[in-house]
C-alpha positions in Angstrom: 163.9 152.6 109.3 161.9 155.6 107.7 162.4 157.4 111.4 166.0 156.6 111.9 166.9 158.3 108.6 164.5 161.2 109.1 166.1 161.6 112.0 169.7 161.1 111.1 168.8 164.3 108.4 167.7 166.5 111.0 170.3 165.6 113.3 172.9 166.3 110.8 172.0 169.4 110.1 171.7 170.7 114.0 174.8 168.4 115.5 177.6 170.6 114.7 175.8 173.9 115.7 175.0 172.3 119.0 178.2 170.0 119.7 180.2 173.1 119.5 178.6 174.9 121.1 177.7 173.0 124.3 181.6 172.4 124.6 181.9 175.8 125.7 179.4 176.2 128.1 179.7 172.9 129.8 181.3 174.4 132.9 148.0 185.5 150.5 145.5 184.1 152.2 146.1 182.0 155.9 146.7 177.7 155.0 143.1 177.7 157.8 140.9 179.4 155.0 138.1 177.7 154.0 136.1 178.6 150.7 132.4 178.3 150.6 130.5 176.4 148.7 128.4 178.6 146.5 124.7 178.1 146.2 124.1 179.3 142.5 121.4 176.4 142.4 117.8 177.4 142.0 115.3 176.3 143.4 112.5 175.1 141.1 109.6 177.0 142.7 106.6 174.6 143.2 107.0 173.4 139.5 105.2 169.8 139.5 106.4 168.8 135.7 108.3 165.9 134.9 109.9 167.6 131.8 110.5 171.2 130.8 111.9 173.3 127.7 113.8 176.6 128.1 113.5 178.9 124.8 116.3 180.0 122.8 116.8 183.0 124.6 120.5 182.3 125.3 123.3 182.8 122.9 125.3 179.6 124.1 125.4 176.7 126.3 128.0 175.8 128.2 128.5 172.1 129.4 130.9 171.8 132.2 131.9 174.5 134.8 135.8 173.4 135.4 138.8 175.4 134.6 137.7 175.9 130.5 134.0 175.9 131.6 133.9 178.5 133.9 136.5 180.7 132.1 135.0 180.7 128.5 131.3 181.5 130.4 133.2 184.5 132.2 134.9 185.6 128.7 132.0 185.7 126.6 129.6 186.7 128.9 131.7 189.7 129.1 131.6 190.1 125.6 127.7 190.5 126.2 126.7 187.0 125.0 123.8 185.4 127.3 125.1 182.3 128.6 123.6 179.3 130.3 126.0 176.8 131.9 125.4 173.3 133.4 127.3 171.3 135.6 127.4 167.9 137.6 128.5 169.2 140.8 128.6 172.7 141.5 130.3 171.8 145.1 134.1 172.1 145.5 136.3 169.8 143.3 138.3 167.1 144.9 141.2 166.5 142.2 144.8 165.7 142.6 145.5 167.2 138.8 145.1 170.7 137.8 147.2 172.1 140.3 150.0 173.8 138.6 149.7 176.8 136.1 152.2 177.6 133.8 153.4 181.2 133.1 152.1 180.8 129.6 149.1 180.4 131.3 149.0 182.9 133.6 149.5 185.3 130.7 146.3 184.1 129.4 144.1 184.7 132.5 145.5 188.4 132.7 144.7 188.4 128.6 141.0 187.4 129.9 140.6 189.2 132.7 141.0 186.5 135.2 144.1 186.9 137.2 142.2 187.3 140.5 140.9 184.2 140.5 144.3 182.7 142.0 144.3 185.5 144.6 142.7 184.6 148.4 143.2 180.9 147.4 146.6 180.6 149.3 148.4 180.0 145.7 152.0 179.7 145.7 154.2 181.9 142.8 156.5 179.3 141.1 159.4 180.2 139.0 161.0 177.1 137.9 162.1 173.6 138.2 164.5 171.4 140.1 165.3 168.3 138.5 167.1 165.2 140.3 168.4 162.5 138.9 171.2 160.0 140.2 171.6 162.1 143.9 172.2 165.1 141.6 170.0 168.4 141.0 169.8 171.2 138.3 168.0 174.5 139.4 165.5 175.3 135.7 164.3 178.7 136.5 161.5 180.4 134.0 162.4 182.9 131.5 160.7 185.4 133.1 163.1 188.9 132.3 161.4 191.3 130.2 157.5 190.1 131.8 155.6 192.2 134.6 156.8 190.9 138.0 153.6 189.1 138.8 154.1 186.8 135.8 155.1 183.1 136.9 153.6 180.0 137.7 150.6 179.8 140.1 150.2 176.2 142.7 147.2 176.0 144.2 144.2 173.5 145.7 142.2 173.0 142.1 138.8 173.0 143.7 139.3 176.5 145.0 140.7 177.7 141.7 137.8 176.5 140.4 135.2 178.2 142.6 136.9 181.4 142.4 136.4 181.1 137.9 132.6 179.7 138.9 131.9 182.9 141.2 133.3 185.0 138.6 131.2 183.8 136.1 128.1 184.2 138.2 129.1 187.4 138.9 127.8 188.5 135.6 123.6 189.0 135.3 124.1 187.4 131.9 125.4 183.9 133.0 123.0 181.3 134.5 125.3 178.9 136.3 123.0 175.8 137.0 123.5 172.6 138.9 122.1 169.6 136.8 123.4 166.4 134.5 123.2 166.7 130.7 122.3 163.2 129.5 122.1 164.0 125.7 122.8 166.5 122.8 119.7 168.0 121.0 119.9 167.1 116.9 117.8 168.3 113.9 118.8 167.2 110.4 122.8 166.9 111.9 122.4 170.6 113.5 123.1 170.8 118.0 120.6 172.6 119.0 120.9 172.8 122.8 120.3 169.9 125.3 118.4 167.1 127.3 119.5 167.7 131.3 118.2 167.0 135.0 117.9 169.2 137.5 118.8 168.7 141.3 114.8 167.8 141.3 115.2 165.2 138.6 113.4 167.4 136.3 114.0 166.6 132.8 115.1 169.8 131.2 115.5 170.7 127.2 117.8 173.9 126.7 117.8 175.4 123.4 120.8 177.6 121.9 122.6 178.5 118.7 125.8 177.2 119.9 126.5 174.5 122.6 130.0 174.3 123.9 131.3 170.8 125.5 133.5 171.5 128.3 132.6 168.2 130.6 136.5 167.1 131.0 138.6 163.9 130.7 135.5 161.9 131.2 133.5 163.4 129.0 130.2 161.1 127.9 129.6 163.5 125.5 132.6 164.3 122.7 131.7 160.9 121.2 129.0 163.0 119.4 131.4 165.6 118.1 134.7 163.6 117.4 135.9 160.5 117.0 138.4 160.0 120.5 141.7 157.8 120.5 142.5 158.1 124.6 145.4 156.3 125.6 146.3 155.9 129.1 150.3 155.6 129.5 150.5 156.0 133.6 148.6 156.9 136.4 149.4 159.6 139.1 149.4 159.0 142.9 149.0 161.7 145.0 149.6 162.3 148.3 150.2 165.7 150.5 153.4 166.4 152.4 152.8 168.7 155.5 154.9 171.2 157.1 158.0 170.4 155.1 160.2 172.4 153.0 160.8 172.0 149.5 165.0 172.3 148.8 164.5 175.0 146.0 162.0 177.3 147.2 158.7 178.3 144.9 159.9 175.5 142.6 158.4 172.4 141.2 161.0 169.4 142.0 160.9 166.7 139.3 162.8 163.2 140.2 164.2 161.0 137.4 163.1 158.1 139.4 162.3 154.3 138.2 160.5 153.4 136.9 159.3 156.8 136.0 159.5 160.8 137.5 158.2 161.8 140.4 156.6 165.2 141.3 156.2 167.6 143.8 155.0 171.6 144.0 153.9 173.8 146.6 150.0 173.9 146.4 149.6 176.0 150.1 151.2 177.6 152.1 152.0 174.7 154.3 151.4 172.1 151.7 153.1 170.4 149.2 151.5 168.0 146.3 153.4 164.7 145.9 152.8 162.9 142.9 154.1 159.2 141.9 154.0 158.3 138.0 153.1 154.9 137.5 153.3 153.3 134.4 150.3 151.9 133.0 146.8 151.0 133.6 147.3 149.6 137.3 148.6 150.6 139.9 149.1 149.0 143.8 146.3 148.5 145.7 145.2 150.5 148.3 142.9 148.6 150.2 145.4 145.4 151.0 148.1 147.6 151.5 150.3 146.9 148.1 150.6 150.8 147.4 151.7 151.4 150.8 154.2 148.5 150.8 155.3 149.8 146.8 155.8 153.4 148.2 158.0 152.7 151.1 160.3 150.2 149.4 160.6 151.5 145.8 159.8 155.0 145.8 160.8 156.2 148.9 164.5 155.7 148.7 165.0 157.8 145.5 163.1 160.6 147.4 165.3 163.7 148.3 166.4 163.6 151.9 164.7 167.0 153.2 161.8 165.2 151.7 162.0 162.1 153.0 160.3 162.1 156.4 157.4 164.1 155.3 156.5 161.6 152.6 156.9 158.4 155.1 154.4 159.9 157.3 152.0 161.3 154.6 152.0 157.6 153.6 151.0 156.6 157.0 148.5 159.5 157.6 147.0 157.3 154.3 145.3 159.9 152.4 146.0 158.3 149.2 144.9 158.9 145.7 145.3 157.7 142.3 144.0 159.1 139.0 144.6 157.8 135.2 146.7 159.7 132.7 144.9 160.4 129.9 146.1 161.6 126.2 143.9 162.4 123.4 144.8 164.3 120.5 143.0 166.6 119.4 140.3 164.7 116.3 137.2 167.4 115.0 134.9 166.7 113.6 133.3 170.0 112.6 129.5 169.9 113.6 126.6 173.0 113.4 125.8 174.1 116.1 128.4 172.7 118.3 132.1 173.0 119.5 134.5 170.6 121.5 137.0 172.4 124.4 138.9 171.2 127.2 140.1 168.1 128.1 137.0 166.6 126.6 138.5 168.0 123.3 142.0 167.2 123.7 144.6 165.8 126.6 148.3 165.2 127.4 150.3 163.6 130.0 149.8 166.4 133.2 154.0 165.7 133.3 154.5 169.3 132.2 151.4 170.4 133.8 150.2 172.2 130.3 146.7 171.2 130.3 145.1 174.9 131.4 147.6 176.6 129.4 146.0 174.6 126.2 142.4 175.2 127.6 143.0 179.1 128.6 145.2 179.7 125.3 142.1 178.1 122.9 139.4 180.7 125.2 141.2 183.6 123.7 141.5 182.0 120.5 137.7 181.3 120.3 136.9 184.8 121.9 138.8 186.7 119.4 136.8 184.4 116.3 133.4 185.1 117.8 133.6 188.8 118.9 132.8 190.2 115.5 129.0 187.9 115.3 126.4 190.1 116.0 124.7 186.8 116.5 125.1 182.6 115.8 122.1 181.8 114.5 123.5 180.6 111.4 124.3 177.3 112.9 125.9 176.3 109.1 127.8 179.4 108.4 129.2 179.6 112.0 130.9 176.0 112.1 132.5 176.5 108.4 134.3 179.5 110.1 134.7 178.1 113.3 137.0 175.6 111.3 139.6 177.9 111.7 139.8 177.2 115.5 141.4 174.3 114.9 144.3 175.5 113.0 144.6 178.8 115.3 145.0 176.8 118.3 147.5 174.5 116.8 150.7 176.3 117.2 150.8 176.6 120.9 148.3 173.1 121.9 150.1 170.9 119.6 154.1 172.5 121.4 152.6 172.2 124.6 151.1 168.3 123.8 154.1 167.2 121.6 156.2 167.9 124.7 154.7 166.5 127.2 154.2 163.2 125.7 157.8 163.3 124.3 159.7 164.3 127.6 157.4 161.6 129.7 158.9 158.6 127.8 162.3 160.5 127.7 161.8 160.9 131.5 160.9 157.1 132.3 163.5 154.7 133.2 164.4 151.6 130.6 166.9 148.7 130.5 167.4 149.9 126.7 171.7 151.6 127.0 170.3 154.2 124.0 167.0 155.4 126.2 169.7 155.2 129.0 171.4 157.7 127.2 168.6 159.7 126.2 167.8 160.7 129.5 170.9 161.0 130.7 171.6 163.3 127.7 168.7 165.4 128.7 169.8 165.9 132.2 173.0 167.1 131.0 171.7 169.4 128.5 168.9 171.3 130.6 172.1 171.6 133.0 174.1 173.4 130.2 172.3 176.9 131.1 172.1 179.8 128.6 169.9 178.9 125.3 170.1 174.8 126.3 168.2 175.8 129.6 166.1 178.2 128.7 164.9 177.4 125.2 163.5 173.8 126.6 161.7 175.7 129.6 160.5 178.7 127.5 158.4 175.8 125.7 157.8 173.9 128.5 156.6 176.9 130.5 154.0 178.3 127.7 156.1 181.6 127.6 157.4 180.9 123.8 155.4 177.8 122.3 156.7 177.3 119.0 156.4 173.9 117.3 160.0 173.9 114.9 161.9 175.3 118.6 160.8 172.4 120.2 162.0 169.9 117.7 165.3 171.8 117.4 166.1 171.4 120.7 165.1 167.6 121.3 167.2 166.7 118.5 170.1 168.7 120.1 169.9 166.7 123.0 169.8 163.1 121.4 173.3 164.8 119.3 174.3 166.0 122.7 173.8 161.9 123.7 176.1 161.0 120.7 178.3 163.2 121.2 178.6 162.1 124.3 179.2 158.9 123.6 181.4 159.4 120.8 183.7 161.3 122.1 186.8 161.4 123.0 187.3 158.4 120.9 184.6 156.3 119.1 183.9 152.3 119.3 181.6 149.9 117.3 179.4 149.8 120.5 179.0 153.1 121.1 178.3 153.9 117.6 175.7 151.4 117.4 174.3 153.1 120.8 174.4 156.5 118.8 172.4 155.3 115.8 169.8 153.6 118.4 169.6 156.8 120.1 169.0 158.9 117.2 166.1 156.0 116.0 164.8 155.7 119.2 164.5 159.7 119.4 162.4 159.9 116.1 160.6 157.0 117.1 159.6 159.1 120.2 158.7 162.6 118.6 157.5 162.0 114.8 154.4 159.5 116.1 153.4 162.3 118.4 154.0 164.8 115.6 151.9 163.1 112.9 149.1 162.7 115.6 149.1 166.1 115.8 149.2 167.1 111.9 152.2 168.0 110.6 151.0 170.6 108.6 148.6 171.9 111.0 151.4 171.9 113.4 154.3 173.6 111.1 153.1 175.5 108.4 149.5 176.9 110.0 149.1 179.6 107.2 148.9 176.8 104.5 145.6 175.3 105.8 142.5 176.9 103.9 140.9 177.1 107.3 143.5 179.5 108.5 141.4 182.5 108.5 137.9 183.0 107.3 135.7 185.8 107.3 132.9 186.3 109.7 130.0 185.3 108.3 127.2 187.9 106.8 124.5 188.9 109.4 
């Protein structure tokens, strides 16, 4: 009840102003590349010892050498801080997530210094969206006038993405990248101060630093220590890889209102395209008896766009088949000396909107900017009360960027419900309208304009659009009571989300006390 009539008061207030309005607009490198793996392991030179313990001669650890690993080493290392990094597996990343870069976050790897890294990589530029629902398409391209030319989305093999960042970082004499498991955080008296990890030679290592940074991903065995995690897992992706095929709209991604929920594909080579099936929930098909093969022939493939058609049939028989849970987490800190939380170890959405390295990238420069004036971070106390205000910082563009993606998912998913029917129709309709309905959404979607009041003006204007919809040219009981589910079942969507992310934190930033603090005293 509470978020039907929060709802029907915000709706109110937008449903003229967007009724009337919407009634008058209604109308580089070769695919054969192959990218090395890079030996930044050491060899441990005749050293017989079990255990070992490196000094505090480093500034900062790093755990984790992904997208947020390898680009925060890279960023502060250039800053002239003397970082360590340690990760798992230093060879080439296998992952069918992580593929797509916004344009909001290409803007941040040019802001650090990074935009190379999706050069020689056989990236694809991508400027929009295609979205199909019902036989029917809408062509979403970017907001991109008034950017540099080079600014737009980036598709690419992750692994190599990631290699190119790792090489980058290595590439400075101040960052040790080392292959090697970290099993535990050190504590004194509720202070990090480094960590326990093996080696390739099963060497039990203790690292020491003022600051460790947690960047080991979704499957983190580590944020436990520094937050308190609520993951829930709403779907699971399965990904396949369509071969010599064209996409119908060119250097797009193509998202299909399927049932019982979308369906994706983007350019990731030059002669590849990513195909990836939502499915809701925890399970999915099994491979091994042939149930996903069986479910992808006779459910999915018949809502799958005709120039696409063949090219998915025979990537299903070619049988290279993945699947990978869908994780969200919001973001829960839990402020502790000598320690910070990034990444998808630190927070996740639904990889719909594919926002996750925008977040990651977007909270680097945020965390850059706070630590550049330290001379140094010895003060482990001092450093985390003003590293508080990385959490409100980041807020404005993580918590856009989150609230959307979990809100268009269920919005995008297929129900029996008539009032989620009309949801999505409704949304359809409205990205379709063009002008400010088409670009506003994508503008947020995109990273390009990631404002948290923008976002809830404009899914409120589609669930009026809905009732308008439905209401006119001439109203009846049932479609009225359809109108008042829709606008509940809206509110139901968006203010949970909302309230997970902090509703302060998220609107009115500049109220929190942890907003900005000064740099701690040398």
């Amino acid at each position: 009840m509470f978020y039907c009539i929060l709802g029907a008061m915000v709706a109110s207030l937008l449903g003229l102003l967007f009724l009337q309005s919407s009634r008058g607009k209604k109308k580089s490198g070769a695919s054969s590349m192959e990218i090395q793996t890079l030996n930044f392991v050491k060899e441990n030179s005749g050293n017989e010892k079990c255990y070992s313990e490196i000094d505090g001669s480093n500034d900062i650890i790093i755990v984790g050498a992904g997208v947020a690993g390898s680009a925060l080493a890279y960023t502060l290392g250039k800053d002239g801080r003397r970082v360590h990094v340690i990760e798992r597996d230093l060879t080439e990343p296998d992952r069918i997530v992580g593929e797509l870069l916004q344009p909001g976050g290409y803007l941040k790897l040019m802001e650090l210094g990074i935009e190379d890294c999706v050069s020689q990589i056989d990236a694809q530029q991508v400027y929009g969206y295609a979205l199909y629902k019902d036989g029917k398409s809408t062509k979403l391209s970017y907001p991109l006038e008034g950017f540099h030319s080079d600014v737009a989305g980036r598709s690419f093999h992750n692994g190599r993405f990631i290699q190119r960042m790792r090489e980058k970082a290595a590439s400075l004499s101040n960052v040790k990248l080392e292959q090697g498991t970290v099993t535990s955080l050190i504590e004194e008296k509720g202070t990090i101060k480094g960590v326990q990890y093996k080696n390739t030679t099963g060497q039990v290592i203790t690292a020491y630093a003022p600051l460790t940074i947690v960047c080991d991903g979704c499957f983190s065995n580590l944020r436990r220590s520094l937050c308190k995690p609520k993951v829930d897992i709403p779907s699971c992706f399965v990904g396949l890889i369509l071969e010599n095929c064209e996409l119908p709209y060119k250097n797009h991604g193509h998202v299909i209102l399927a049932d019982p929920s979308p369906i994706l594909f983007y350019p990731i080579s030059s002669t590849e395209i990513r195909c990836l099936v939502d499915v809701p929930g925890q399970r999915v098909p099994s491979i091994s008896n042939g149930e996903m093969n069986h479910y992808l022939k006779t459910v999915i493939a018949p809502q799958i766009p005709p120039e696409l058609h063949s090219a998915f049939m025979s990537a299903i028989e070619k049988g290279n088949i993945r699947t990978m849970t869908n994780r969200s987490m919001p973001a829960t800190p839990q402020p502790t000396p000598g320690a910070l939380l990034l990444g998808d170890a630190f927070n996740m959405r639904h990889p719909l909107t594919g926002g996750g390295m925008t977040v990651a990238l977007s909270d680097i420069v945020v965390l850059r900017d706070l630590l550049r004036p330290l001379r140094n971070l010895n003060d482990s106390h001092s450093l985390c009360k003003y590293l508080e205000s990385f959490y409100t910082l980041r807020k404005p563009v993580a918590s856009t960027i989150n609230t959307l993606a979990g809100a268009l998912y269920k919005v995008f998913c297929a129900s029996s419900d008539p009032s989620r029917k009309e949801m999505r129709q409704a949304c359809f309709d409205y990205l379709s309208l063009g002008g400010v309905f088409t670009n506003g959404p994508i503008a947020l979607l995109s990273g390009l304009n990631p404002h948290p009041l923008g976002l809830v003006i404009h899914f409120f204007a589609v669930a009026i659009y809905g009732v308008g919809r439905l209401l006119l040219p001439f109203p009846s009981p049932k479609r009225m009571l359809i109108g008042a589910r829709l606008i509940s079942g809206a509110s139901g969507i968006i203010f949970p989300i909302i309230k997970a992310e902090g509703i302060r934190e998220m609107f009115l930033p500049g109220s929190m006390p942890t907003y900005y603090k000064a740099p701690p005293v040398s």
